[in-house]
TORLUM-345811 format. One record per residue: residue number from 0; residue in one letter; x, y, z of N, C-alpha, C in turn. Coordinates in nm, 4 decimals. Atoms other than C-alpha are relative to their C-alpha. Example, Ala and Ser with C-alpha at 12.3 -4.5 7.8 and 13.67 -1.06 7.14 Angstrom:
0|A|0.0890|-0.1190|0.0000|1.2300|-0.4500|0.7800|0.0900|0.1200|0.0000
1|S|-0.0820|-0.1190|-0.0060|1.3670|-0.1060|0.7140|-0.0770|0.1090|0.0730
This chain:
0|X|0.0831|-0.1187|0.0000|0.0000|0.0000|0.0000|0.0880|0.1257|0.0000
1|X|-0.0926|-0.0663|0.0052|0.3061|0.2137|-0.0763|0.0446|0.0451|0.1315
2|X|-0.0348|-0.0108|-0.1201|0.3802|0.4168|0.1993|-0.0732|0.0210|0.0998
3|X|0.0801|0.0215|-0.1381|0.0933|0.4297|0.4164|0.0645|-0.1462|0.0978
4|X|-0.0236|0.0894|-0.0936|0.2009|0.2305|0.7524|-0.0916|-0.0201|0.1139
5|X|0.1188|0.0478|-0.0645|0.0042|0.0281|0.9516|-0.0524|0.1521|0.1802
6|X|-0.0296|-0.0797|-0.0632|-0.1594|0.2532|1.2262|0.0321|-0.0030|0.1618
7|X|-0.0669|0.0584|-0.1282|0.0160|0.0658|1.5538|0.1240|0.0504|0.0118
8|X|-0.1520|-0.0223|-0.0081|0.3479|0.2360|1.4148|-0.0041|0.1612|0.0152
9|X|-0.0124|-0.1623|0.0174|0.1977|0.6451|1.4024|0.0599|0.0428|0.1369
10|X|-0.0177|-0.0393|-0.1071|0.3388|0.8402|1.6341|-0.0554|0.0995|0.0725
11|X|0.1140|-0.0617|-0.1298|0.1372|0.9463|1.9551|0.0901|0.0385|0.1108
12|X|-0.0397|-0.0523|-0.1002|0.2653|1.1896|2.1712|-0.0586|0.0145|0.1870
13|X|0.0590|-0.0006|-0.1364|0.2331|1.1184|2.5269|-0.0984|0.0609|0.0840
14|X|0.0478|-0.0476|-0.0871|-0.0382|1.2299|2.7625|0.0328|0.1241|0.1170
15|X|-0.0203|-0.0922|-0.0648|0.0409|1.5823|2.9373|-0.0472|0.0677|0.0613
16|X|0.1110|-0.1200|-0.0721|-0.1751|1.7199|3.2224|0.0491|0.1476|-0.0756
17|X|0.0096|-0.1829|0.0100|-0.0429|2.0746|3.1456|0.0263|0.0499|-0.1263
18|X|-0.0003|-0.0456|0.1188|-0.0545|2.0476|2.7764|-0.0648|-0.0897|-0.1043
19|X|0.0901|0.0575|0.1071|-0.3352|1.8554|2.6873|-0.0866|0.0574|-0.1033
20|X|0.1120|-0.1136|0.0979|-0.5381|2.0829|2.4857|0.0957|0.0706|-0.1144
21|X|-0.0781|-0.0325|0.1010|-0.2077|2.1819|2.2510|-0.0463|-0.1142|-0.1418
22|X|-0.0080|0.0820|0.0972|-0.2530|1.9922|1.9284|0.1450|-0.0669|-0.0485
23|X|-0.1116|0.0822|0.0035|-0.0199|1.6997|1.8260|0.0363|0.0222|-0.1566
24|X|-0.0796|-0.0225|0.1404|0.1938|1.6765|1.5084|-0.1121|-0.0411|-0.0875
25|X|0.0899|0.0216|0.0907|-0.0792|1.6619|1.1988|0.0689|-0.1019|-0.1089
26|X|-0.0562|0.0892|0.1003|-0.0256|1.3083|0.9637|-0.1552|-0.0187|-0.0635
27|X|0.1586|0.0399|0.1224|-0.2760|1.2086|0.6678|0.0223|-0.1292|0.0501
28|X|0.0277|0.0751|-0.0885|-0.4623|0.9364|0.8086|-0.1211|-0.1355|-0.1387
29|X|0.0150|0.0745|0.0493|-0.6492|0.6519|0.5837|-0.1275|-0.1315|0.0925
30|X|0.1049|0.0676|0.0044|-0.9860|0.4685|0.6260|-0.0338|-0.1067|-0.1030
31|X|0.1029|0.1118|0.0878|-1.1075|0.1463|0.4954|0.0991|0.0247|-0.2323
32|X|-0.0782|-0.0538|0.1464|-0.8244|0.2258|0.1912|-0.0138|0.1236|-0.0958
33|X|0.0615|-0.1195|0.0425|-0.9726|0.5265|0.0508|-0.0799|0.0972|0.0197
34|X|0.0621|-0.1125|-0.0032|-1.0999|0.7235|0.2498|0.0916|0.0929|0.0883
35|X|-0.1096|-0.0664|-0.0431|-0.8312|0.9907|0.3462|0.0000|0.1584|0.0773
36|X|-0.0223|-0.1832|-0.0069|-0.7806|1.3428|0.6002|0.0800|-0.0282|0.0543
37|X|-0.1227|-0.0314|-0.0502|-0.5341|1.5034|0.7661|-0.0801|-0.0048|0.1931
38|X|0.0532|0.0260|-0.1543|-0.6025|1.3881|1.1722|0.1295|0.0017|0.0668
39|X|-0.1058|0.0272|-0.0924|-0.4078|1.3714|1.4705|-0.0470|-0.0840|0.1158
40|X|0.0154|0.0834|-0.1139|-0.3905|1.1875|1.7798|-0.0351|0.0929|0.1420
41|X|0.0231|-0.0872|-0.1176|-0.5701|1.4086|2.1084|-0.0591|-0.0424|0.1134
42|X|0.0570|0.0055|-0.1322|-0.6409|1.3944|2.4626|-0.0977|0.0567|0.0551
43|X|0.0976|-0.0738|-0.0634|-0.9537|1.5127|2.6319|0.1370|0.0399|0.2153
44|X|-0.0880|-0.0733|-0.0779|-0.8499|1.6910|3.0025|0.0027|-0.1341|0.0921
45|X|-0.0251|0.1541|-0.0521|-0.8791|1.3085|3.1611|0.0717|-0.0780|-0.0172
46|X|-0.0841|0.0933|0.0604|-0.6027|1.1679|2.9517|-0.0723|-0.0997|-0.0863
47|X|0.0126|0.0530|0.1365|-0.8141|0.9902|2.6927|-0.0080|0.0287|-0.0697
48|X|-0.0311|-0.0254|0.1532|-0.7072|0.9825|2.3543|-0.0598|-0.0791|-0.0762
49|X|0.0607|0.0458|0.0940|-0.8215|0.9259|2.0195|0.1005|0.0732|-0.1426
50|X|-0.0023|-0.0754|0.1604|-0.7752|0.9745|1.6640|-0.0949|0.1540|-0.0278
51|X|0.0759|-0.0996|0.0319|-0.9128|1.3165|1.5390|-0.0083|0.0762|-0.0758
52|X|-0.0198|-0.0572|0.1121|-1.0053|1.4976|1.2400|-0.0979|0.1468|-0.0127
53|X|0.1119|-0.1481|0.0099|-1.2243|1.8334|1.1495|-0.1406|-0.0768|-0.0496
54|X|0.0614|0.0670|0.0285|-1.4409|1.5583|1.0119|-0.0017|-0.1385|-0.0691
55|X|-0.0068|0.1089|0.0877|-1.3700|1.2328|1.0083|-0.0826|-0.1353|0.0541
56|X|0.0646|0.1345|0.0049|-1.5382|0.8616|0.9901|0.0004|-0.0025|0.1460
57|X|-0.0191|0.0053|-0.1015|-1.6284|0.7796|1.3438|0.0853|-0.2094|0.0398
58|X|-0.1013|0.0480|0.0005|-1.3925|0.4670|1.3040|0.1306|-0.0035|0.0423
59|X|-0.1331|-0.0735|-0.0106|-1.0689|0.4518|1.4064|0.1129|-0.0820|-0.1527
60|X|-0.0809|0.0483|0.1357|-0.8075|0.4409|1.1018|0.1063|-0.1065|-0.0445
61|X|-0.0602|0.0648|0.0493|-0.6205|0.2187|0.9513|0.1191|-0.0190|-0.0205
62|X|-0.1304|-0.0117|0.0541|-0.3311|0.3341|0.8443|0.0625|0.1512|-0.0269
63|X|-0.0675|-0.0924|-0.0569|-0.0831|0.6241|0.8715|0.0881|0.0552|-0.1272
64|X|-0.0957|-0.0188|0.0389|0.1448|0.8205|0.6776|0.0313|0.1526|0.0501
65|X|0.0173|-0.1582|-0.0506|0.3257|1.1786|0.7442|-0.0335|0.0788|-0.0928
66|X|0.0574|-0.0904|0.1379|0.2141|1.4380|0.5465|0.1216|0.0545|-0.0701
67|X|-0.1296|-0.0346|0.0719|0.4217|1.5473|0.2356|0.0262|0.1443|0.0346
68|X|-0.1039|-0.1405|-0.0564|0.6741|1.8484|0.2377|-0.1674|0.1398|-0.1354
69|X|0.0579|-0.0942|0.0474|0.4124|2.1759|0.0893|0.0432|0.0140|-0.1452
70|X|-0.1118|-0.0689|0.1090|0.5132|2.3144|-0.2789|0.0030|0.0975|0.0005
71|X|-0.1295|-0.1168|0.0172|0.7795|2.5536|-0.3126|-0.0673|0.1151|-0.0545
């Protein structure tokens, strides 16, 4: 599936009482093979996390990649 990687390998930034509510690094994220946004991984103020998108599948995803470099 080129470079999408499975999503047991994305990386999830630890749990931080005093900086849970910052947003985590943004990777394009992959549903059911085709269905694709840009999500991250977030904490509510309890320490549970999830996947999270501006609108995405209430699923959790599949598969991972980082997002490419912008153009120049």
């Amino acid at each position: 599936m080129g470079d999408w990687k499975l999503i047991d390998t994305a990386p999830i930034e630890p749990f931080n009482v005093g900086t849970w509510f910052k947003s985590a690094t943004p990777v394009l994220l992959l549903w059911d093979g085709h269905i694709k946004y840009i999500g991250w991984y977030a904490y509510n103020k309890h320490g549970k996390g999830k996947w999270q998108t501006n609108s995405s599948p209430m699923r959790i995803p599949t598969h991972w990649m980082p997002l490419p470099e912008p153009p120049k």
